[in-house]
N, CA, C and O atoms as a GROMACS GRO file, in nm:
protein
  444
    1UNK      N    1   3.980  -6.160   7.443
    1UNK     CA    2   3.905  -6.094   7.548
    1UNK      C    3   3.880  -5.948   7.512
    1UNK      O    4   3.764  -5.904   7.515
    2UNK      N    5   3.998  -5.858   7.472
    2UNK     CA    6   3.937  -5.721   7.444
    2UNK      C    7   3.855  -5.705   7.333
    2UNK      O    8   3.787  -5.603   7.323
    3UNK      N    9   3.850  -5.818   7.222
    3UNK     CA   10   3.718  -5.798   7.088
    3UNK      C   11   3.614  -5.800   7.168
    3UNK      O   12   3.540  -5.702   7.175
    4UNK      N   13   3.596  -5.900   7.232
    4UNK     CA   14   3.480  -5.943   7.345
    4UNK      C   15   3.430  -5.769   7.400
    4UNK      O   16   3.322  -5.711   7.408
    5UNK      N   17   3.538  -5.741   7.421
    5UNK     CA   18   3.499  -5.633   7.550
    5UNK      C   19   3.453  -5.548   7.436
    5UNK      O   20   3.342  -5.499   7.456
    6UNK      N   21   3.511  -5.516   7.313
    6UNK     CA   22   3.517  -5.392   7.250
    6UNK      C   23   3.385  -5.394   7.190
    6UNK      O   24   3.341  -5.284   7.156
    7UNK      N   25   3.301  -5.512   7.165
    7UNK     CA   26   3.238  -5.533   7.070
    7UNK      C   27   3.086  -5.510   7.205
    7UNK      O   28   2.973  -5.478   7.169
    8UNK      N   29   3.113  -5.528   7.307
    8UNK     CA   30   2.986  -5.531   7.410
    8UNK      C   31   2.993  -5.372   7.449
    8UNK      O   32   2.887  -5.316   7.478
    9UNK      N   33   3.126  -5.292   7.452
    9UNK     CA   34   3.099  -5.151   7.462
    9UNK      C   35   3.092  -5.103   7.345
    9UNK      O   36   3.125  -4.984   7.350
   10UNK      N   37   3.066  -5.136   7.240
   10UNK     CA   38   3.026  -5.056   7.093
   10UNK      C   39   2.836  -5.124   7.079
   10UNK      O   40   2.744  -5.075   7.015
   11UNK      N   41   2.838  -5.200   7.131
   11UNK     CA   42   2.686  -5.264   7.186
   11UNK      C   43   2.629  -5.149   7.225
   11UNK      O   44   2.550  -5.077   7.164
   12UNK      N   45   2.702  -5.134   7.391
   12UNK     CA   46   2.617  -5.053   7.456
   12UNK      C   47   2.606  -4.933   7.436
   12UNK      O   48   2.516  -4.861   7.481
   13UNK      N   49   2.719  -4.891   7.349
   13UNK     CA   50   2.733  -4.691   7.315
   13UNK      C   51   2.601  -4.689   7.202
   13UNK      O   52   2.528  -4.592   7.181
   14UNK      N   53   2.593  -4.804   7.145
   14UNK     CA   54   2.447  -4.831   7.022
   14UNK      C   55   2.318  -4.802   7.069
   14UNK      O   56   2.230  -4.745   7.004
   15UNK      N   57   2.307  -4.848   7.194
   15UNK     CA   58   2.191  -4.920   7.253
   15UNK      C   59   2.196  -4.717   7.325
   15UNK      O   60   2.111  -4.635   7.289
   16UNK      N   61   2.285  -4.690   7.400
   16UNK     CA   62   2.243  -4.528   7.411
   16UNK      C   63   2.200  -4.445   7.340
   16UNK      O   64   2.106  -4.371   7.371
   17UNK      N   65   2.280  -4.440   7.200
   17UNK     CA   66   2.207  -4.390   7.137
   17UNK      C   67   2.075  -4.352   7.064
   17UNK      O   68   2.008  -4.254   7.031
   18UNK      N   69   2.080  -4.528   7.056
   18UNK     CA   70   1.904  -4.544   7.010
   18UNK      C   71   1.791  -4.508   7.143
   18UNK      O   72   1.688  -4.440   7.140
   19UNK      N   73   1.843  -4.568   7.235
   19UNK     CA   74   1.752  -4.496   7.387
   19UNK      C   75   1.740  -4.306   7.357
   19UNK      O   76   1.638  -4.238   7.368
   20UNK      N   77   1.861  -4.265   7.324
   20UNK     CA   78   1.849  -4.105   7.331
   20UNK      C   79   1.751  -4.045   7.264
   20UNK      O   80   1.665  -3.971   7.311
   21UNK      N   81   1.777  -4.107   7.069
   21UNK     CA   82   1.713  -4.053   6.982
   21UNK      C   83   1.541  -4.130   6.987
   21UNK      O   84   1.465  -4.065   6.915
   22UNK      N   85   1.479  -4.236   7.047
   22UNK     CA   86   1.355  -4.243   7.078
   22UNK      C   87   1.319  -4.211   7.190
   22UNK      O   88   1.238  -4.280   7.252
   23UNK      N   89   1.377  -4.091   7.242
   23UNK     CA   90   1.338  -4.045   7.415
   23UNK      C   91   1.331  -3.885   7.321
   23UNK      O   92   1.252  -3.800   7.363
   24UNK      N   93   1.374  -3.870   7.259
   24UNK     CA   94   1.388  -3.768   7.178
   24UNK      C   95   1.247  -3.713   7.117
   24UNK      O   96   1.168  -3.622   7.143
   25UNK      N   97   1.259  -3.819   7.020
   25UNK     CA   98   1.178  -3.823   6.934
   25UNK      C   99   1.044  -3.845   6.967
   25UNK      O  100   0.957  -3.814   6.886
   26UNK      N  101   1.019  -3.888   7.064
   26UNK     CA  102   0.881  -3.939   7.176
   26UNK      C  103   0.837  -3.841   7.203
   26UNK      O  104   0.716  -3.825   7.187
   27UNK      N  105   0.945  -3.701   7.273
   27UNK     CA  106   0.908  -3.592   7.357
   27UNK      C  107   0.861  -3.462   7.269
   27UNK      O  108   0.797  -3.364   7.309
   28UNK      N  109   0.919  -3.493   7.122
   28UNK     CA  110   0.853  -3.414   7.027
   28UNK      C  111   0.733  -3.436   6.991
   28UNK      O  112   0.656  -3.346   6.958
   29UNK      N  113   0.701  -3.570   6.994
   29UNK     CA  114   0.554  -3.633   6.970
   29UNK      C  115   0.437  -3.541   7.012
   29UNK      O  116   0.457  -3.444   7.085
   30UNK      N  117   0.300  -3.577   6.956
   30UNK     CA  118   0.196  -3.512   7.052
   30UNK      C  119   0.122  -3.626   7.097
   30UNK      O  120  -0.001  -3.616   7.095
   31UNK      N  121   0.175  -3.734   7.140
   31UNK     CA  122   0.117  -3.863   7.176
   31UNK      C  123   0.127  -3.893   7.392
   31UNK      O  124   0.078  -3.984   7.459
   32UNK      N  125   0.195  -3.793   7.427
   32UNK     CA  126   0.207  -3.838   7.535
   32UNK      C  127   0.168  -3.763   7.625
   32UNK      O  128   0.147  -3.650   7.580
   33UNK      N  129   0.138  -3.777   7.792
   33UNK     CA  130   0.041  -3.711   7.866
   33UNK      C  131   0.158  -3.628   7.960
   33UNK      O  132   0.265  -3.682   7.990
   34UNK      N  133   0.127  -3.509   7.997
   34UNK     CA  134   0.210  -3.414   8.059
   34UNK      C  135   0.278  -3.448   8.210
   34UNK      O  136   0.301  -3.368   8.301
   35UNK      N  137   0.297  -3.566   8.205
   35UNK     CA  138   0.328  -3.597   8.362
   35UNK      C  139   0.443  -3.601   8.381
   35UNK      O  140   0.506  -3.642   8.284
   36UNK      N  141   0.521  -3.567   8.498
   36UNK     CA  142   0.666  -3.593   8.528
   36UNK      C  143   0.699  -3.719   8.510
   36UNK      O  144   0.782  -3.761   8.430
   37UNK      N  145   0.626  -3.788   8.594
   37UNK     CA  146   0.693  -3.936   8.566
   37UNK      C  147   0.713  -4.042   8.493
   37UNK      O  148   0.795  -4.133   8.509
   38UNK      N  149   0.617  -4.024   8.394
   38UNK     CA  150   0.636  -4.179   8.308
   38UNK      C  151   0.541  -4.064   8.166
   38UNK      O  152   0.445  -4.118   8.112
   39UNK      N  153   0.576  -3.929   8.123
   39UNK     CA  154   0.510  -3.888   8.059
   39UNK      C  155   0.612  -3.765   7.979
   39UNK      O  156   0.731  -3.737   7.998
   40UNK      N  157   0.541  -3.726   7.914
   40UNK     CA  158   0.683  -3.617   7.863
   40UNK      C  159   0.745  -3.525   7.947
   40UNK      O  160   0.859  -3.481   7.928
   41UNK      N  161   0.698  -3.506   8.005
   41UNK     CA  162   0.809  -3.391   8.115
   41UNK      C  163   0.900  -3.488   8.191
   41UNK      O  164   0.972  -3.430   8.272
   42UNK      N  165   0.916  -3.622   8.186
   42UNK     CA  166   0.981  -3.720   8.220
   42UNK      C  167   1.106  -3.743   8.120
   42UNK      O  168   1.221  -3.779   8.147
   43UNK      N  169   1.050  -3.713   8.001
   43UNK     CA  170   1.157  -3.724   7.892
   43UNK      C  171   1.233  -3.612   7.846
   43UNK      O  172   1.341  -3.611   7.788
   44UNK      N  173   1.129  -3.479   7.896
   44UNK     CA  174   1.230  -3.355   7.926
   44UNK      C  175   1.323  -3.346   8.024
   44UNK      O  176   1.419  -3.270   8.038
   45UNK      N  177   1.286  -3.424   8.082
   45UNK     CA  178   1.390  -3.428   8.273
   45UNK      C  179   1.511  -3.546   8.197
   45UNK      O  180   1.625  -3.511   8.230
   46UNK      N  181   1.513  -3.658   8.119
   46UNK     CA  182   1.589  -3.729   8.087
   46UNK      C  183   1.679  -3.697   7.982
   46UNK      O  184   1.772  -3.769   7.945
   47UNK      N  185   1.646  -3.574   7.929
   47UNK     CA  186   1.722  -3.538   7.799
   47UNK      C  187   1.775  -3.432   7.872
   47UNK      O  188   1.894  -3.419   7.841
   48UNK      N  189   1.728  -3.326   7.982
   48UNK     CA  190   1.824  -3.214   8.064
   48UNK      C  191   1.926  -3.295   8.107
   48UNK      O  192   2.041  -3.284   8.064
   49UNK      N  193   1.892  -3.376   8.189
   49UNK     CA  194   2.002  -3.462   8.277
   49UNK      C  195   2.108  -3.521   8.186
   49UNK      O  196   2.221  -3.496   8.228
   50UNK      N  197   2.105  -3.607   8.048
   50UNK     CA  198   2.225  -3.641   7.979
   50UNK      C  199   2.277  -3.495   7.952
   50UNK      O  200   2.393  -3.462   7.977
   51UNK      N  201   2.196  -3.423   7.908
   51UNK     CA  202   2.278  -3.320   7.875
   51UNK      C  203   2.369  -3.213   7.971
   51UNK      O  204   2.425  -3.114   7.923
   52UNK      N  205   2.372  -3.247   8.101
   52UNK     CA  206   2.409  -3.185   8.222
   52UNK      C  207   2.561  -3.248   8.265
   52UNK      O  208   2.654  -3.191   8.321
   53UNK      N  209   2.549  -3.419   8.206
   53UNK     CA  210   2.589  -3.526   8.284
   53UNK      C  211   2.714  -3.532   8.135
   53UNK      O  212   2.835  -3.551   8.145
   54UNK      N  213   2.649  -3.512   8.031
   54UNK     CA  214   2.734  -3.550   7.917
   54UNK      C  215   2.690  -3.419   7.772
   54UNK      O  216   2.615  -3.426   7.674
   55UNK      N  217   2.767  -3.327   7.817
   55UNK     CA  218   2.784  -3.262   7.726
   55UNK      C  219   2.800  -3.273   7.600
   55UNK      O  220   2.890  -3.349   7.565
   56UNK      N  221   2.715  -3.196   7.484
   56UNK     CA  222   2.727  -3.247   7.307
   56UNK      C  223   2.670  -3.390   7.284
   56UNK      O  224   2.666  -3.420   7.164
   57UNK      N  225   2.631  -3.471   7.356
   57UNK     CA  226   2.550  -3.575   7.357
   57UNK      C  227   2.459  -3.596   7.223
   57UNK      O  228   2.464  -3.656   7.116
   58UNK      N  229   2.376  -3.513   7.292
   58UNK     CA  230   2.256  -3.489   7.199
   58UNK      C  231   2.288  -3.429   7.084
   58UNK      O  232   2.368  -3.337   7.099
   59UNK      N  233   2.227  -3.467   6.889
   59UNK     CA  234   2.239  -3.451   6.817
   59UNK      C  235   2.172  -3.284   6.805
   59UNK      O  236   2.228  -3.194   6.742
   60UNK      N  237   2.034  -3.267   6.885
   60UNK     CA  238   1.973  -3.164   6.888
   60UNK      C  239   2.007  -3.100   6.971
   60UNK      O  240   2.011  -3.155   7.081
   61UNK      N  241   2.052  -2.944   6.965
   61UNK     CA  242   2.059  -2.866   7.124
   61UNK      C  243   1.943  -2.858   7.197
   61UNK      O  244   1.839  -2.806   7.158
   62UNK      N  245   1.962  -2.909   7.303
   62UNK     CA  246   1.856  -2.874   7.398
   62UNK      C  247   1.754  -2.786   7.407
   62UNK      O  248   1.646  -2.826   7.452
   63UNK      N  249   1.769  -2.659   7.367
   63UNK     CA  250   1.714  -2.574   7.406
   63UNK      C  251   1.586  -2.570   7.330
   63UNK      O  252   1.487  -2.512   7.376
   64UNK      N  253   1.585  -2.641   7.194
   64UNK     CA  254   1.490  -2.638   7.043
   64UNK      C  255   1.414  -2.730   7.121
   64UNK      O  256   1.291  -2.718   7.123
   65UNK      N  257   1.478  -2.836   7.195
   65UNK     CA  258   1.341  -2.913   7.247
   65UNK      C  259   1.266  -2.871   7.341
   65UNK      O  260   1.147  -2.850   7.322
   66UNK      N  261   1.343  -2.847   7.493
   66UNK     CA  262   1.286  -2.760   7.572
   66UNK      C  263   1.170  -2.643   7.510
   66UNK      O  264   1.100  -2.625   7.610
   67UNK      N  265   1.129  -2.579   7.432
   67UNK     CA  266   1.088  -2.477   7.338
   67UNK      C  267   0.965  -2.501   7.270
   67UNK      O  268   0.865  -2.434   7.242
   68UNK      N  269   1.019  -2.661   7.248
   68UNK     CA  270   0.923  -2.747   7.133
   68UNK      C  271   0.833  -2.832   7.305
   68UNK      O  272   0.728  -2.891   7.281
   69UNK      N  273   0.867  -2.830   7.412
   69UNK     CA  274   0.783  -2.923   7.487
   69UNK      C  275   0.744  -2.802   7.583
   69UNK      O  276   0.657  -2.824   7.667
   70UNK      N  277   0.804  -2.678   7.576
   70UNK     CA  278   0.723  -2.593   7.662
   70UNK      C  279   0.541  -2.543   7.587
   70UNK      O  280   0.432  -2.518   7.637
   71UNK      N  281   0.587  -2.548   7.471
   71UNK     CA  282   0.491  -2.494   7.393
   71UNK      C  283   0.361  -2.612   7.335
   71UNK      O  284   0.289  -2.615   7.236
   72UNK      N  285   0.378  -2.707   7.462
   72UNK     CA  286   0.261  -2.877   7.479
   72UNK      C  287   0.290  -2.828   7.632
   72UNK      O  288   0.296  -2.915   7.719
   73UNK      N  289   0.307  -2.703   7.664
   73UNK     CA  290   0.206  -2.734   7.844
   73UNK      C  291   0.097  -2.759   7.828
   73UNK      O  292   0.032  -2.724   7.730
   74UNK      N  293   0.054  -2.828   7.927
   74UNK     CA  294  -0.110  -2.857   7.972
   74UNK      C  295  -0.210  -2.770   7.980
   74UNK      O  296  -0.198  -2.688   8.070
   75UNK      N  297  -0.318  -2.760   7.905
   75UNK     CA  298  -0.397  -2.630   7.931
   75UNK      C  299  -0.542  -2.698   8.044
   75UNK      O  300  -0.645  -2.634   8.062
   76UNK      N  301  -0.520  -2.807   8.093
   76UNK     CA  302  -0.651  -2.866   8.151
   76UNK      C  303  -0.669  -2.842   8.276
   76UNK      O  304  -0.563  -2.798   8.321
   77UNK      N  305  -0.769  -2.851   8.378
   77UNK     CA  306  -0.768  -2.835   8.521
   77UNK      C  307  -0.734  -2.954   8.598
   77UNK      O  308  -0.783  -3.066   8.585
   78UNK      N  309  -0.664  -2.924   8.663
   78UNK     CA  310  -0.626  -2.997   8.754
   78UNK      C  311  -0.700  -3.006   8.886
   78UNK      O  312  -0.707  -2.904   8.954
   79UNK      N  313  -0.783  -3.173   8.950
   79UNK     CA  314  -0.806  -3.143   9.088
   79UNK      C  315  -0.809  -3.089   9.202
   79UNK      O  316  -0.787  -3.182   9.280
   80UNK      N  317  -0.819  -3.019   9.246
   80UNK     CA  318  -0.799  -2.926   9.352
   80UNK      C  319  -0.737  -3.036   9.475
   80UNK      O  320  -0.645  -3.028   9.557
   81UNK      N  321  -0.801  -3.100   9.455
   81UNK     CA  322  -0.803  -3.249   9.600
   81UNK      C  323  -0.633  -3.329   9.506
   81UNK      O  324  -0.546  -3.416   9.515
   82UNK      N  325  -0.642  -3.310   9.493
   82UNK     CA  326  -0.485  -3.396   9.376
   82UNK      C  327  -0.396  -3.341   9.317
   82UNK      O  328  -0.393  -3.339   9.194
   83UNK      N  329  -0.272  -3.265   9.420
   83UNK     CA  330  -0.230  -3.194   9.383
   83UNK      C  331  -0.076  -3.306   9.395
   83UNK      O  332  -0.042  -3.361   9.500
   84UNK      N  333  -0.004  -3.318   9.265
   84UNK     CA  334   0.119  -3.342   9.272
   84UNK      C  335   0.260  -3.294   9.212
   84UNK      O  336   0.237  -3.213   9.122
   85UNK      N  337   0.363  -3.311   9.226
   85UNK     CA  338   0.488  -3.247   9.162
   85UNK      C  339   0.480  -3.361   9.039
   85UNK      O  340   0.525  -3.314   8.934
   86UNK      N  341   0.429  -3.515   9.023
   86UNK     CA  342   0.436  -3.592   8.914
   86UNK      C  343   0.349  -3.592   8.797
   86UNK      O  344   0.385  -3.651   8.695
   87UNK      N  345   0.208  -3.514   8.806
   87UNK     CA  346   0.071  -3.474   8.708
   87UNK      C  347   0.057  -3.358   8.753
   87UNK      O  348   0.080  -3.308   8.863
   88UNK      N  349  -0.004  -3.305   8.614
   88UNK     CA  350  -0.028  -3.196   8.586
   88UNK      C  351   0.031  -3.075   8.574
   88UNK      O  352   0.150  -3.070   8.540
   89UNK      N  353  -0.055  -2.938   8.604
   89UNK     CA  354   0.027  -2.845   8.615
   89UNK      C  355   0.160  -2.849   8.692
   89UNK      O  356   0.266  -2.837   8.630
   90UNK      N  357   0.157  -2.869   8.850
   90UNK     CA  358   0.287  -2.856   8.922
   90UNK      C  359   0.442  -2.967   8.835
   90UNK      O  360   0.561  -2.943   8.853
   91UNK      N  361   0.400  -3.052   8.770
   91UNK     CA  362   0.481  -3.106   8.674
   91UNK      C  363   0.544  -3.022   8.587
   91UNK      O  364   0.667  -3.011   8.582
   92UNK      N  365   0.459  -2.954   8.511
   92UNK     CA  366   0.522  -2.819   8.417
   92UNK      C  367   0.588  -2.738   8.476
   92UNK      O  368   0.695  -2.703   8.425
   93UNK      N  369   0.552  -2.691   8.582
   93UNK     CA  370   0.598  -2.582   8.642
   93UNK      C  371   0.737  -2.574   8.708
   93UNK      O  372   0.809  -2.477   8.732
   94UNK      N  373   0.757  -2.752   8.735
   94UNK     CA  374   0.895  -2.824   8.774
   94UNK      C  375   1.003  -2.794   8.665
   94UNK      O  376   1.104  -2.724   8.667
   95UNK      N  377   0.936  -2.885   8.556
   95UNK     CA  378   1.035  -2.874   8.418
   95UNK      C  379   1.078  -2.752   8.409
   95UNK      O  380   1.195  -2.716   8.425
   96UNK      N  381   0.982  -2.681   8.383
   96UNK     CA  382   0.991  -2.529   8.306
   96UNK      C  383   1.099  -2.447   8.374
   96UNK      O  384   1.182  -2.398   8.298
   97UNK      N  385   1.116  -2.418   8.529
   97UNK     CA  386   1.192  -2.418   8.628
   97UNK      C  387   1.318  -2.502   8.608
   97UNK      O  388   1.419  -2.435   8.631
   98UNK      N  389   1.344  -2.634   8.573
   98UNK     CA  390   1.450  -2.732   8.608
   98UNK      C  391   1.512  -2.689   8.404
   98UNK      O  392   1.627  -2.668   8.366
   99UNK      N  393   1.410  -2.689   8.337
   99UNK     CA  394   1.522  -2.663   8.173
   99UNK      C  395   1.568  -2.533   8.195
   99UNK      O  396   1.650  -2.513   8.106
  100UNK      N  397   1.557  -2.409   8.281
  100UNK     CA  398   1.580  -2.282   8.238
  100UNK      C  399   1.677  -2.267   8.336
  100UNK      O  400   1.758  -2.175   8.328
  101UNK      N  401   1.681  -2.371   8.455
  101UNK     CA  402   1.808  -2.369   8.567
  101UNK      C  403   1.879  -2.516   8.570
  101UNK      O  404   1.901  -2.573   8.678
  102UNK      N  405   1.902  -2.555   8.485
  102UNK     CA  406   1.943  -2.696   8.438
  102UNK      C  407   2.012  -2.758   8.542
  102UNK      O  408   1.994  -2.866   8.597
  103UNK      N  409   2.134  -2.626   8.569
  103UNK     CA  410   2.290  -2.656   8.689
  103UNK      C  411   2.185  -2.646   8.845
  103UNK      O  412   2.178  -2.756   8.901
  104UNK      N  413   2.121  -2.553   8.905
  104UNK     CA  414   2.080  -2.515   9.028
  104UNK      C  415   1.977  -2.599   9.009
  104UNK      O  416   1.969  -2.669   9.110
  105UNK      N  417   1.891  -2.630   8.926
  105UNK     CA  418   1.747  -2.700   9.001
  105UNK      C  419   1.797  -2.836   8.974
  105UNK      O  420   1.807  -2.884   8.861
  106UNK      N  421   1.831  -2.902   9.092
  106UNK     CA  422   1.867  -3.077   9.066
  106UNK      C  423   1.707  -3.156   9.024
  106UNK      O  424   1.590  -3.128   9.052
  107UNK      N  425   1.765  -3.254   8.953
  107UNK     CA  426   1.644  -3.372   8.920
  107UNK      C  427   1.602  -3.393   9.006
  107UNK      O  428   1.678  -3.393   9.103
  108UNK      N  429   1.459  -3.425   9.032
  108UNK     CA  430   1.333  -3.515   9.151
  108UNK      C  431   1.324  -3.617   9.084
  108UNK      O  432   1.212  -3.667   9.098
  109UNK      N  433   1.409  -3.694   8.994
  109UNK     CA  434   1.325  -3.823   8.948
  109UNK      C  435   1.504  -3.924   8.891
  109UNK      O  436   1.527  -4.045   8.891
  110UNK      N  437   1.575  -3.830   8.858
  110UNK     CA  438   1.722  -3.891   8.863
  110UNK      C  439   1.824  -3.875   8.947
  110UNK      O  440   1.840  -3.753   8.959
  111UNK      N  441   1.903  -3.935   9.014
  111UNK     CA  442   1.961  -3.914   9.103
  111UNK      C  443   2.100  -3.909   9.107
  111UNK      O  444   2.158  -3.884   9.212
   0.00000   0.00000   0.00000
């Protein structure tokens, strides 16, 4: 029973890691659209939060990415009539706010 066990939590510590380093590696990308929710400022909000939740985690310090995804803000206009905290600017403006106050600004999207 404990190989069993040992071998399904050396599974799952695998399976985090590989989740980390392609949530990672995604958010460095220039492939993805600036949205909180299902877009890179989604994967900046998921890489603050392990790193909040689980210290030294990450192979990269935080801060090189934060740095590397502030510098892919959005330069486009946003609707006037469509204004949300999940697209667009007010998305950036969340992150940018939530990586530089990591402890005081809690997650809107993890709980």
């Amino acid at each position: 029973m404990n190989v069993i066990y040992l071998s399904h939590q050396n599974a799952q510590s695998k399976f985090q890691e590989n989740a980390l380093l392609v949530t990672q590696k995604t958010a460095q990308s220039n492939h993805q659209t600036p949205n909180l929710c299902c877009g890179l400022y989604g994967d900046l909000g998921f890489l603050v939060e392990i790193n909040n939740r689980m210290p030294n985690t990450l192979p990269t310090p935080i801060e090189s990415i934060i740095q590397t995804l502030i510098k892919k803000r959005p330069t486009y206009q946003v609707d006037s009539n469509f204004v949300s905290l999940f697209r667009g600017m007010p998305s950036f403006l969340y992150c940018h706010l939530r990586a530089h106050q990591t402890k005081e600004m809690p997650s809107a999207i993890f709980w």
